[in-house]
C-alpha positions as CSV (number, residue, x, y, z in Angstrom):
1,X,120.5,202.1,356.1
2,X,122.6,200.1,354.5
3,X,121.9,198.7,350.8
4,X,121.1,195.5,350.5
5,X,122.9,192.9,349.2
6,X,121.9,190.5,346.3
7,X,123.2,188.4,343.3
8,X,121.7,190.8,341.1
9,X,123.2,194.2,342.8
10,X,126.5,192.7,343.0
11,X,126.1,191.6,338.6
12,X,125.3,195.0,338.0
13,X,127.9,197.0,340.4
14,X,130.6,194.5,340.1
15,X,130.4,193.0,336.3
16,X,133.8,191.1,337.0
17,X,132.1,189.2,339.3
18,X,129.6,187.3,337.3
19,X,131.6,183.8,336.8
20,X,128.4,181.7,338.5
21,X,125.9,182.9,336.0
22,X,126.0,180.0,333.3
23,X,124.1,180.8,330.6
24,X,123.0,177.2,329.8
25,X,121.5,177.1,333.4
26,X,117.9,177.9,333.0
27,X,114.8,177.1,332.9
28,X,113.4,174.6,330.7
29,X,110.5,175.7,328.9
30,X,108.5,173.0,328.1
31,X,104.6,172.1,329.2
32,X,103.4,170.4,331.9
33,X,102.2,166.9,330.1
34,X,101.5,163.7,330.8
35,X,104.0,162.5,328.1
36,X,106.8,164.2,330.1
37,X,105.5,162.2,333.4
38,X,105.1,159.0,331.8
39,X,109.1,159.3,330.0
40,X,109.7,159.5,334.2
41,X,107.6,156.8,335.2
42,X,108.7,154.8,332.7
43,X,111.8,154.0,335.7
44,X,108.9,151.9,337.9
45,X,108.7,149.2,334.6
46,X,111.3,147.1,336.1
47,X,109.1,147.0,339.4
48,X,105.7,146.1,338.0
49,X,105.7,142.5,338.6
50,X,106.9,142.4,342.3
51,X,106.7,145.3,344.3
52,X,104.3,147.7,342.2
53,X,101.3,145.2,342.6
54,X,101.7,144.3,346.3
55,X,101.7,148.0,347.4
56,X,98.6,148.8,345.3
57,X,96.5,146.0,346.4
58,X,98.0,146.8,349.7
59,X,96.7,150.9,348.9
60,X,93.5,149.4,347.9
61,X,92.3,147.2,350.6
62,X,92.7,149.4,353.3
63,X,90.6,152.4,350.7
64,X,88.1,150.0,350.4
65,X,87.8,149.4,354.3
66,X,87.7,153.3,355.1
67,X,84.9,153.6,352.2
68,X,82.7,150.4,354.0
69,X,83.1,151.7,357.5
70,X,81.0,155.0,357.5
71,X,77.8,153.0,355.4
72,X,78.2,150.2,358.4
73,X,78.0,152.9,360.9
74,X,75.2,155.0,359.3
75,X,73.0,152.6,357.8
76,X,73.6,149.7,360.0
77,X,74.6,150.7,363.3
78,X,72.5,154.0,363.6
79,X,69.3,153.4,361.3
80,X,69.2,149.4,362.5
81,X,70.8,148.8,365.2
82,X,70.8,152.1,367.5
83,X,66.7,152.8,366.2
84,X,65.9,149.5,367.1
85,X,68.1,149.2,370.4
86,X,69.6,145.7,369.3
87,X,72.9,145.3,371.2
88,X,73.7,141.9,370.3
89,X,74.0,143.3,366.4
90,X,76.0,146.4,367.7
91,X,78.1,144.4,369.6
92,X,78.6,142.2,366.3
93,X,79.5,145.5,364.4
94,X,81.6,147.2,367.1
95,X,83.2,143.6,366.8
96,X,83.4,143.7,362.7
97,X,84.3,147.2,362.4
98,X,88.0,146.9,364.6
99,X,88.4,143.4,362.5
100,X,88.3,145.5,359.5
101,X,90.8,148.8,360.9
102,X,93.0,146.2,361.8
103,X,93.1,144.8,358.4
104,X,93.4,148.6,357.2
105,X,96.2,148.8,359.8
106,X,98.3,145.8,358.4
107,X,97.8,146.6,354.9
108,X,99.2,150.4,355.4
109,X,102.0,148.7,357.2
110,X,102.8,146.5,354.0
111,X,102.2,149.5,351.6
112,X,104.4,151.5,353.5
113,X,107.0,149.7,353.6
114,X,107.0,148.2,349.4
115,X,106.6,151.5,348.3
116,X,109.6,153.0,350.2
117,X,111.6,150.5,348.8
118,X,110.5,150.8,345.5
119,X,110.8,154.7,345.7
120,X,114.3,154.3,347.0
121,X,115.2,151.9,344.0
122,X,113.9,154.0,341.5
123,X,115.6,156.4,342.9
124,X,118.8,154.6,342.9
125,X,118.3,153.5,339.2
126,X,117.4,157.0,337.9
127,X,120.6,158.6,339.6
128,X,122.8,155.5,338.1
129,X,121.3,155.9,334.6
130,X,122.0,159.9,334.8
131,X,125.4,159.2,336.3
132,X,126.5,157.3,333.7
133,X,125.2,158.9,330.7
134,X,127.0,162.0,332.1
135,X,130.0,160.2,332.1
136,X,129.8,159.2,328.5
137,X,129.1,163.2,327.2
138,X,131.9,164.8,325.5
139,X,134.4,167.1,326.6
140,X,132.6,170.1,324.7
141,X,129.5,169.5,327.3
142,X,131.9,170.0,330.3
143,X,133.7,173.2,329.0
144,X,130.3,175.0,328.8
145,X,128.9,174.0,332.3
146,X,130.3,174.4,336.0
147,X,130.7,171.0,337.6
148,X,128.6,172.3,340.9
149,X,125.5,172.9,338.1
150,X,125.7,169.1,337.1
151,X,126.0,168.0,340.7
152,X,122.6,169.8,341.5
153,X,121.0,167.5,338.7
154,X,122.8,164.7,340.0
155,X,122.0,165.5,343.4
156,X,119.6,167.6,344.3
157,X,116.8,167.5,341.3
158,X,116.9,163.3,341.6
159,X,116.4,163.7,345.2
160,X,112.9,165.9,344.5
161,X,111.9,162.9,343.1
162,X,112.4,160.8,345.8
163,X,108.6,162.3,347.4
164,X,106.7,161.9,344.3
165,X,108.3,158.0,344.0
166,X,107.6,156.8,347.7
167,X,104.9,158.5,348.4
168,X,103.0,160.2,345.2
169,X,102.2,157.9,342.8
170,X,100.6,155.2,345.1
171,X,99.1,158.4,347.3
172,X,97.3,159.8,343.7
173,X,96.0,156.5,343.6
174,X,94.6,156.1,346.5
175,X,93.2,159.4,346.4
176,X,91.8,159.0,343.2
177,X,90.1,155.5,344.5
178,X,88.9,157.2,347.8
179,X,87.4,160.3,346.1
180,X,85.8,158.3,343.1
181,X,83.8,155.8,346.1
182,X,83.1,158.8,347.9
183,X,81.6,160.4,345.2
184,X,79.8,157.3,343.9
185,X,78.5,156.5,347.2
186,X,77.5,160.3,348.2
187,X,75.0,159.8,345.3
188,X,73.6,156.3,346.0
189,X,72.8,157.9,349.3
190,X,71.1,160.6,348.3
191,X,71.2,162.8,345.0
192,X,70.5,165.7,345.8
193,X,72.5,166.5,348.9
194,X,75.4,165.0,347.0
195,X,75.2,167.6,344.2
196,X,74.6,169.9,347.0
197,X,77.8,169.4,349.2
198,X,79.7,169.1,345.8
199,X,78.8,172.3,344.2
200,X,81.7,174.1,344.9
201,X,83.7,171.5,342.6
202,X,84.0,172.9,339.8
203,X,84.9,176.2,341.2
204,X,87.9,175.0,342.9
205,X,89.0,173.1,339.7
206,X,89.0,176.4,337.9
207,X,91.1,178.3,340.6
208,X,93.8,175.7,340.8
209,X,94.2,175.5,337.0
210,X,95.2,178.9,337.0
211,X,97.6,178.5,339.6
212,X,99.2,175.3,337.8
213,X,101.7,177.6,335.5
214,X,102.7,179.7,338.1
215,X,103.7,177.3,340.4
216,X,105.4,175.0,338.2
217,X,107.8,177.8,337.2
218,X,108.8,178.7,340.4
219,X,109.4,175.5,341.7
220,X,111.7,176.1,338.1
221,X,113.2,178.9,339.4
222,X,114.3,177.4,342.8
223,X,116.1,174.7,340.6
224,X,118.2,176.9,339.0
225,X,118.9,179.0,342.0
226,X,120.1,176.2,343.8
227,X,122.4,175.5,340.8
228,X,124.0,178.9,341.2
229,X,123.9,178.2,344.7
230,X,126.1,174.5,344.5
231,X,128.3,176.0,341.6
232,X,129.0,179.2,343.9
233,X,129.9,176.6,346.6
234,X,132.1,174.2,345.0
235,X,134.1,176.9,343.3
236,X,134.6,178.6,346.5
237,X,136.0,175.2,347.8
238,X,138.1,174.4,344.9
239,X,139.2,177.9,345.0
240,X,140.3,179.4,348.5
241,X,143.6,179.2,348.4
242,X,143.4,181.9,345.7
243,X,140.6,183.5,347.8
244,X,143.1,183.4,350.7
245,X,145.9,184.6,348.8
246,X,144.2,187.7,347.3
247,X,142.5,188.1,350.6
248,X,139.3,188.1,348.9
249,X,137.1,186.8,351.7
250,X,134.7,189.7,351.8
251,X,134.1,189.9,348.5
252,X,133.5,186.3,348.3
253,X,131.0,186.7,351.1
254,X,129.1,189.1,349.8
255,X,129.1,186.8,346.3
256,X,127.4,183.8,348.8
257,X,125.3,186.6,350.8
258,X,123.6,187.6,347.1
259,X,123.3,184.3,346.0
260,X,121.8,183.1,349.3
261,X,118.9,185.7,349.1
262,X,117.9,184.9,345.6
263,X,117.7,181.4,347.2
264,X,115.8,182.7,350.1
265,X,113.7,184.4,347.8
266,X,112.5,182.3,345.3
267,X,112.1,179.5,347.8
268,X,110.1,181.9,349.7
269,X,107.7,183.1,346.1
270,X,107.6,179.1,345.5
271,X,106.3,178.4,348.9
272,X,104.1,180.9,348.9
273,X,102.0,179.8,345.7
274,X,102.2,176.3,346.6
275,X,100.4,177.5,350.3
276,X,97.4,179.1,347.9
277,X,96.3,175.4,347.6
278,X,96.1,174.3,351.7
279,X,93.6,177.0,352.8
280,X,91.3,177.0,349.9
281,X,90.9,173.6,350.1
282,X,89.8,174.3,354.2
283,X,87.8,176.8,353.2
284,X,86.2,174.3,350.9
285,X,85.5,172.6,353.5
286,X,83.9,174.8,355.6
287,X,81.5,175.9,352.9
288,X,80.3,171.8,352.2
289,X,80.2,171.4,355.9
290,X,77.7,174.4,355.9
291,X,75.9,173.4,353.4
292,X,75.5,170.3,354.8
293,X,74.3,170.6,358.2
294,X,71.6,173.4,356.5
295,X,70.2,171.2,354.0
296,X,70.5,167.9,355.2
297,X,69.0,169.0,358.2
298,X,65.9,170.4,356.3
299,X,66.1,166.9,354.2
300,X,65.9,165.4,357.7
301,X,62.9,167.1,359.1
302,X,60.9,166.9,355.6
303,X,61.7,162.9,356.3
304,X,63.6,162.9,352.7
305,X,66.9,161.0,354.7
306,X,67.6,159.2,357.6
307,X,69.6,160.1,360.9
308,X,72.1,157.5,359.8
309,X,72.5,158.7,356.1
310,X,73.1,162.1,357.3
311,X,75.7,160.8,359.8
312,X,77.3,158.5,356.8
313,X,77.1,162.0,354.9
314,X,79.1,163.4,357.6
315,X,81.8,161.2,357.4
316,X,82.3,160.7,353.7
317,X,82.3,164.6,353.7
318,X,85.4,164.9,356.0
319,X,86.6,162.0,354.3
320,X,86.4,163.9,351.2
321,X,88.1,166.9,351.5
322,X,91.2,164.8,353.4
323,X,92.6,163.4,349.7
324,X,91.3,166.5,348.3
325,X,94.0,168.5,350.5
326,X,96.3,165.7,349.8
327,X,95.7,165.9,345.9
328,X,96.8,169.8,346.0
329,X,100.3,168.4,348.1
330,X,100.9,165.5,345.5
331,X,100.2,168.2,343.1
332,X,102.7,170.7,344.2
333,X,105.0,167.2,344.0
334,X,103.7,167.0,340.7
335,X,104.9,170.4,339.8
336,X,108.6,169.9,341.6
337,X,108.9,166.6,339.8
338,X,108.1,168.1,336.6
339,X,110.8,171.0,336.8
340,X,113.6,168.6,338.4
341,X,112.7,165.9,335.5
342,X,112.8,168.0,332.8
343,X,116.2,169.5,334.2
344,X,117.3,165.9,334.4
345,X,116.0,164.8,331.4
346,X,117.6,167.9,329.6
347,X,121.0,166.0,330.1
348,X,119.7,162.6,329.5
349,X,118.7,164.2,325.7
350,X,122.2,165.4,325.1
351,X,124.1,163.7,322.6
352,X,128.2,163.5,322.8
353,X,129.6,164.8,320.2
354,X,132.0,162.1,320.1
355,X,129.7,159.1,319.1
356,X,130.6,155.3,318.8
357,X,129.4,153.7,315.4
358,X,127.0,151.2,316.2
359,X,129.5,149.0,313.8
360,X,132.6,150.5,315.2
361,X,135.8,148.0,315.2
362,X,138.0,147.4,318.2
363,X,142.2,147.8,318.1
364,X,144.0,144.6,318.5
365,X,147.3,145.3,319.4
366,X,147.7,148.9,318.6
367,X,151.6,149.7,317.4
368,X,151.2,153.4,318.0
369,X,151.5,154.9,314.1
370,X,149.5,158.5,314.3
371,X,148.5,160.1,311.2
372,X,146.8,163.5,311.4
373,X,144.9,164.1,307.3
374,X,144.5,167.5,307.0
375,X,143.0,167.9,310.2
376,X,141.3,171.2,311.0
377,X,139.5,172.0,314.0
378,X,137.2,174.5,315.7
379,X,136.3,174.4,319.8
380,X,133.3,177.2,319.2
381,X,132.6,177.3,315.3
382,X,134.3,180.9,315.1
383,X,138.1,180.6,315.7
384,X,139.9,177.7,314.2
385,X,142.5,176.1,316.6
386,X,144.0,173.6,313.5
387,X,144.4,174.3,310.2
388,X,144.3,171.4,308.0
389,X,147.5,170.2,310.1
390,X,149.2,167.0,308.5
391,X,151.6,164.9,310.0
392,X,152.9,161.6,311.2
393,X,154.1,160.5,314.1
394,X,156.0,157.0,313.5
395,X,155.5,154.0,315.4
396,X,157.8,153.6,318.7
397,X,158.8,157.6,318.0
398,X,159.0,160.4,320.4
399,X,157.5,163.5,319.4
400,X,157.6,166.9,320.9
401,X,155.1,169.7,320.5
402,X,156.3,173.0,321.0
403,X,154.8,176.4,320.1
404,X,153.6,179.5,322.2
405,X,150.2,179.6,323.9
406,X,146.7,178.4,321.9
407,X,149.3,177.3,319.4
408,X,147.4,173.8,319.1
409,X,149.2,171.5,321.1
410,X,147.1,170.6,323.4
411,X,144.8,170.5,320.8
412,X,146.5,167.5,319.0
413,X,146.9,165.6,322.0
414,X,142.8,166.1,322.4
415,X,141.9,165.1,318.9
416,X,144.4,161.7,319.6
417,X,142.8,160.4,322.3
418,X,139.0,161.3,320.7
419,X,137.9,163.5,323.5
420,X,136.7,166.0,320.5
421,X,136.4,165.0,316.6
422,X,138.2,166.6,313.8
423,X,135.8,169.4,312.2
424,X,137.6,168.5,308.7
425,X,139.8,165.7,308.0
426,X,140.8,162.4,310.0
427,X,143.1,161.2,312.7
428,X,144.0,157.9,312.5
429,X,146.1,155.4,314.3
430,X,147.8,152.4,312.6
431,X,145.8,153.2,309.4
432,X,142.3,153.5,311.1
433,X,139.5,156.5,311.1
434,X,139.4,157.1,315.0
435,X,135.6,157.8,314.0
436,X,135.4,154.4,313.3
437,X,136.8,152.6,316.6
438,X,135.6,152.0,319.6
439,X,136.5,154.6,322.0
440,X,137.2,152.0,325.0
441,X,139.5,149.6,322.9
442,X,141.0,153.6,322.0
443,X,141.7,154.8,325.3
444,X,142.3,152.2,327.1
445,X,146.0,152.1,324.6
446,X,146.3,155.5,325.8
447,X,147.9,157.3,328.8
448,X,147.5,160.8,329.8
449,X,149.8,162.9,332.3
450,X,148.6,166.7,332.5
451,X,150.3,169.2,334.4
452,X,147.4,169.7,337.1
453,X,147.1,166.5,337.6
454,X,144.2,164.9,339.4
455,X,144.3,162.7,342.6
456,X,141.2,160.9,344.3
457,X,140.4,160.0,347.6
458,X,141.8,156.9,348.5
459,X,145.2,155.4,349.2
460,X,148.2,156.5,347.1
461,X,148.4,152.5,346.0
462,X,144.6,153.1,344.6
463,X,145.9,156.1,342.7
464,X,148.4,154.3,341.0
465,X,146.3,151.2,340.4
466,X,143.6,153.5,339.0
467,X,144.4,153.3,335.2
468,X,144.6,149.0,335.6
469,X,142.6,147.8,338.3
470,X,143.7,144.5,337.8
471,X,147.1,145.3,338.5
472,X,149.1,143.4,341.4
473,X,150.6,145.4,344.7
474,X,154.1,144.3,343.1
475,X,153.2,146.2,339.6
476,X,152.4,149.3,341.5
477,X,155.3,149.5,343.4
478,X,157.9,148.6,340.2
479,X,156.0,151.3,338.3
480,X,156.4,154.0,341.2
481,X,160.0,153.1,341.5
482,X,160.6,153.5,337.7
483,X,159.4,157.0,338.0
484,X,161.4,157.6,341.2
485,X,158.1,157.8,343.2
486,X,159.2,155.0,345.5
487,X,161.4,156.8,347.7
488,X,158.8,159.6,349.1
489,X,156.0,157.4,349.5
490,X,158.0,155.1,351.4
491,X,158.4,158.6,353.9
492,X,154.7,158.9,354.0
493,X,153.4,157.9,357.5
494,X,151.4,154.4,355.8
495,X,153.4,154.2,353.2
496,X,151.6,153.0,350.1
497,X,148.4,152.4,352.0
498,X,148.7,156.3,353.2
499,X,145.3,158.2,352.5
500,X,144.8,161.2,350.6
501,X,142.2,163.9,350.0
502,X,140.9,165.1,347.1
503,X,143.2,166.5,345.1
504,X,146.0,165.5,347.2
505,X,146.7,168.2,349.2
506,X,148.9,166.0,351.6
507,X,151.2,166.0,348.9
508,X,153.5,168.3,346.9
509,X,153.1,169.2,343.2
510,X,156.2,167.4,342.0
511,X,154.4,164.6,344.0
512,X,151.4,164.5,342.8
513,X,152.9,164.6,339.1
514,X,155.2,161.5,340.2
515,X,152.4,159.4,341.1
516,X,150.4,160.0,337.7
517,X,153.6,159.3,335.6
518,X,153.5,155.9,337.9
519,X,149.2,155.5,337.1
520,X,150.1,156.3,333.5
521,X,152.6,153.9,333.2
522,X,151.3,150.8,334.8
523,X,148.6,151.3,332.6
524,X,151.1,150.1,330.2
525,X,149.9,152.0,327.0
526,X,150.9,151.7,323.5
527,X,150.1,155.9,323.1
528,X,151.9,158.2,326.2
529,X,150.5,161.7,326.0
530,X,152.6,164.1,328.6
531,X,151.0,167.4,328.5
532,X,153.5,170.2,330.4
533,X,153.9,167.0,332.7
534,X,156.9,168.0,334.0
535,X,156.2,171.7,334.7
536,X,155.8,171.2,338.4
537,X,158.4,169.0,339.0
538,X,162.5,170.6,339.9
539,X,165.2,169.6,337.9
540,X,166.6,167.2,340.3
541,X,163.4,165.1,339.6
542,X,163.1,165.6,336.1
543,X,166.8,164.4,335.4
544,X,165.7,160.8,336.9
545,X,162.3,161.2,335.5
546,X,164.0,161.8,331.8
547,X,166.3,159.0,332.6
548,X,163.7,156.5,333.4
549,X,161.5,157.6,329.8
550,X,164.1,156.6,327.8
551,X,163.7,153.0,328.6
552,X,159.7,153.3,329.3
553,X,159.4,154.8,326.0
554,X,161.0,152.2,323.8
555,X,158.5,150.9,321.4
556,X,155.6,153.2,322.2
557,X,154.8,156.1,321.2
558,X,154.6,159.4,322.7
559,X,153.8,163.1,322.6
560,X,155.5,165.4,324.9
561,X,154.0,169.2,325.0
562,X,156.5,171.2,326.5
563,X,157.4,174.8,327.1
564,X,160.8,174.0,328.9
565,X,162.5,173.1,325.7
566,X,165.4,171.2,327.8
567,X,162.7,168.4,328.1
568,X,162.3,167.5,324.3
569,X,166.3,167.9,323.2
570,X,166.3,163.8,322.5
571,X,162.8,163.8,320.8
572,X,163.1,161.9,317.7
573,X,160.6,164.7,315.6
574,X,159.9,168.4,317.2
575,X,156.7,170.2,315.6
576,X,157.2,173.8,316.4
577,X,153.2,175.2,315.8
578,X,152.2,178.6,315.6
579,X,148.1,179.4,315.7
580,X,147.2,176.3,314.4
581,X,150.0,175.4,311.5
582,X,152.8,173.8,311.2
583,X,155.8,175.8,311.0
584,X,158.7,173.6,310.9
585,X,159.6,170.1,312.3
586,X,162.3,167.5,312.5
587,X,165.1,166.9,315.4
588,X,167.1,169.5,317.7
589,X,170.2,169.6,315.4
590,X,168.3,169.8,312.6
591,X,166.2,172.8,313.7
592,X,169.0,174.5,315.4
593,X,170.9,174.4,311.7
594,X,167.1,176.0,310.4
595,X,167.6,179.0,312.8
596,X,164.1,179.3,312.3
597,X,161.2,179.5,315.1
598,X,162.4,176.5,317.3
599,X,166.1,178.1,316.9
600,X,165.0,181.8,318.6
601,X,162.3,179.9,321.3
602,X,165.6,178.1,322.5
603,X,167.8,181.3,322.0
604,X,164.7,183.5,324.0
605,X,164.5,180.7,326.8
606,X,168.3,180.3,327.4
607,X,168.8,184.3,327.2
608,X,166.2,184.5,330.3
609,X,168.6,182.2,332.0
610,X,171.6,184.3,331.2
611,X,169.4,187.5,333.0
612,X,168.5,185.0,336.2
């Protein structure tokens, strides 16, 4: 027999394969309080006055009509009525009774249907507040988590919530307004058959108290599995052409396979404790039911109660255990709320580590002067990527950063547009801490092009427009004919109005790289950041590309990071780095004259020309 497969057999057979095990994926110790639910409740405040009240009265008049019905049939009906064979007054109650379930009727109908919309706005709200706060975190809170383990908070742990916020809250109430009557009215009835019926109470409280940490942690566990689960997924996605490539489809499979059984599994463990609750409560049940028919049967015969109490008795009792059952579902609710809100709420508490001063000041018309102050910098606290680098990068000037790899280049360019703060010292621009500007008024002067550059779904005229939004059809065609982008969009089958996927996989690389120098520069910044941007475009293209920078670039200035050195020869300063310090700058000429590092990086790249 074969051996099965799982997550955990594959970790400890194949240790290379352990890339969807993120360490800052699990569970969330904290206790199940009411301070926890009340932070998550907090989201109904906005609802309070409108919706909120008219599903509660809604809840509580048709309670109140199930409570009255079973004393009119007992007490009235049976014990007046029936005993004394009036059928004018059963008529009248017959009559009164379907009066009041149709009241009950049209009152559900109105609950129903406030509550689902309040669920679904709260719903809405809390997904929009978590959104949105994600969006503001730093770069350092990306690096240490897979994008498919934020899209399960985003995604699947606010749409736990959606039970608990259409049907939950207002069911809890209703159940703890049912089973408080019930209770109240079992004992106006008749004392001691109440505390007879009810003795197994407090026996069932204890049972599912003990149950309450146990199930609250697997419903954990499922949480995180289905993290691993989504990251696994969109990885794979994002990933199979170098699946494909290295024909590694099996081994992928059997990645999913182990995955998908720890799913399986702790779905199945979660499940299972939350059933514990259902068949206790009917055996519950059964026991008052017993207990019912034996003693209020003797109370009958010794006279003690009447038919019609023991009938009302009967109906409360089934009446009783229904929210009681209930109470155990909106508690396993409860419990999946809790774990999926504290998950949530574990990324609402983070903090970016790039915060605005609540005093900070805005850039009015930003020249472009960068000064780095003996700037040092860390990603992880352990290995320093700058070492109290300082420089200046004049107004209007073109820089280049060259250097081999994790030389700091890219770290530079980071630290400029404020995605990460300086660990010692301070970048500034025109004279001003970065620390102390607002990061919108910042960025927005700023334009990025990477080398794996990033296109969204949409129309290639929404790509371009995507840095300015504001920006006319006319603007966005200049820009992509400036970058020579104009010509192989005009080949595309709509055009400018032609859609593409994620990613843009229509599209070549040198493509794709066109169309964000176009986005970048009708975004008209004062700061141009091109990071390897040319690596993925041929030389035909960077030759117009080159010739069209010259006159984009006058008066801003820029910072090109380039391993093809033929790309910065007409930068106006060249900062060769080397593990975080600078070890020479200035132009070609003057470098070349050094024969220093930049001298044998040009020698070493133009002597692997020579071999090809």
């Amino acid at each position: 027999m074969a051996k099965s497969i799982t997550a955990k057999n594959i970790k400890k057979e194949s240790p290379h394969l352990t890339r969807f095990y993120y360490p800052l994926d699990r569970a969330v110790e904290k206790p199940f309080n009411w301070k926890q639910m009340s932070r998550l409740l907090y989201y109904l405040k906005p609802y309070v006055d409108n919706l909120l009240p008219g599903a509660i009265i809604a809840m509580l008049i048709s309670t109140i009509v199930r409570l009255i019905v079973p004393i009119i049939i007992g007490k009235i009906a049976i014990d007046v009525a029936i005993a004394e064979k009036d059928a004018g007054m059963l008529t009248y109650i017959i009559i009164g009774i379907s009066v009041l379930y149709l009241v009950s009727y049209i009152a559900n109908m109105f609950r129903i249907k406030w509550i689902n919309i309040l669920g679904q706005k709260v719903i809405y709200d809390l997904r929009r507040t978590l959104f949105s706060h994600v969006q503001r975190l730093s770069h350092n809170f990306f690096d240490k988590r897979s994008a498919g383990s934020i899209l399960v908070r985003i995604l699947n742990d606010v749409n736990s919530l959606q039970e608990l916020f259409t049907n939950g809250i207002i069911n809890l109430l209703m159940d703890i307004v049912m089973l408080s009557g019930i209770i109240v009215i079992l004992f106006a009835l008749n004392p001691k058959l109440a505390l007879a019926v009810l003795i197994i109470l407090p026996i069932m409280f204890f049972i599912s108290t003990k149950l309450r940490r146990r199930i609250r942690r697997a419903w954990q566990d499922v949480r995180i599995q289905k993290s691993r689960l989504n990251s696994h997924l969109n990885e794979s996605m994002q990933g199979i052409r170098i699946t494909q490539s290295f024909a590694q489809e099996k081994e992928n499979t059997e990645f999913f396979d182990g995955v998908n059984s720890d799913n399986f599994e702790k779905e199945r463990r979660a499940m299972k404790k939350s059933a514990y609750f259902g068949p206790f409560v009917e055996m519950s049940n059964a026991i008052g039911t017993v207990i019912l028919i034996s003693y209020g049967a003797h109370l009958i015969i010794a006279d003690e109660i009447q038919i019609g109490t023991f009938v009302s008795f009967a109906f409360y009792l089934g009446m009783f255990w229904e929210p009681i059952s209930r109470l155990g579902q909106i508690y396993n609710q409860l419990l999946v709320a809790m774990a999926s809100s504290e998950r949530i709420f574990e990324f609402l508490d983070e903090q970016p580590n790039v915060e605005e001063k609540n005093n900070a000041k805005t850039f009015n018309n930003m020249k472009g002067e960068i000064v780095f102050d003996k700037v040092q910098f860390s990603y992880d606290n352990d290995r320093v990527a700058l070492h109290e680098i300082s420089l200046k990068m004049e107004q209007g000037q073109t820089v280049a950063l060259v250097g081999h790899t994790g030389s700091g280049k890219s770290t530079i360019a980071n630290l400029i547009s404020r995605f990460y703060d300086p660990t010692k010292g301070a970048v500034k621009i025109d004279g001003h801490d970065l620390r102390d500007m607002k990061l919108d008024s910042l960025r927005q002067n700023i334009s990025v092009v990477l080398q794996d550059t990033f296109i969204f779904s949409g129309t290639i005229m929404e790509n371009i427009r995507f840095g300015r939004p504001e920006a006319t059809d006319e603007e966005v065609i200049e820009a992509a004919k400036v970058v020579g982008a104009d010509d192989f969009i005009n080949r595309l089958s709509d055009g400018y109005h032609t859609e593409v996927e994620e990613r843009g996989n229509i599209l070549s690389a040198g493509e794709r790289q066109l169309l964000s120098f176009a986005r970048a520069l009708l975004a008209d910044p004062r700061i141009l950041i091109l990071d390897e941007a040319t690596a993925s475009i041929d030389t035909e293209t960077e030759v117009k590309i080159q010739k069209a920078l010259q006159k984009l670039l006058d008066g801003r200035t820029a910072i090109m990071i380039a391993h093809r050195l033929s790309t910065i020869r007409e930068s106006d300063n060249i900062i060769v780095l080397e593990h975080g310090r600078i070890l020479e700058q200035g132009n070609h000429d003057e470098l070349m004259e050094k024969k220093g590092e930049y001298y044998e990086l040009v020698k070493s790249q133009f002597e692997m020309l020579d071999e090809l």
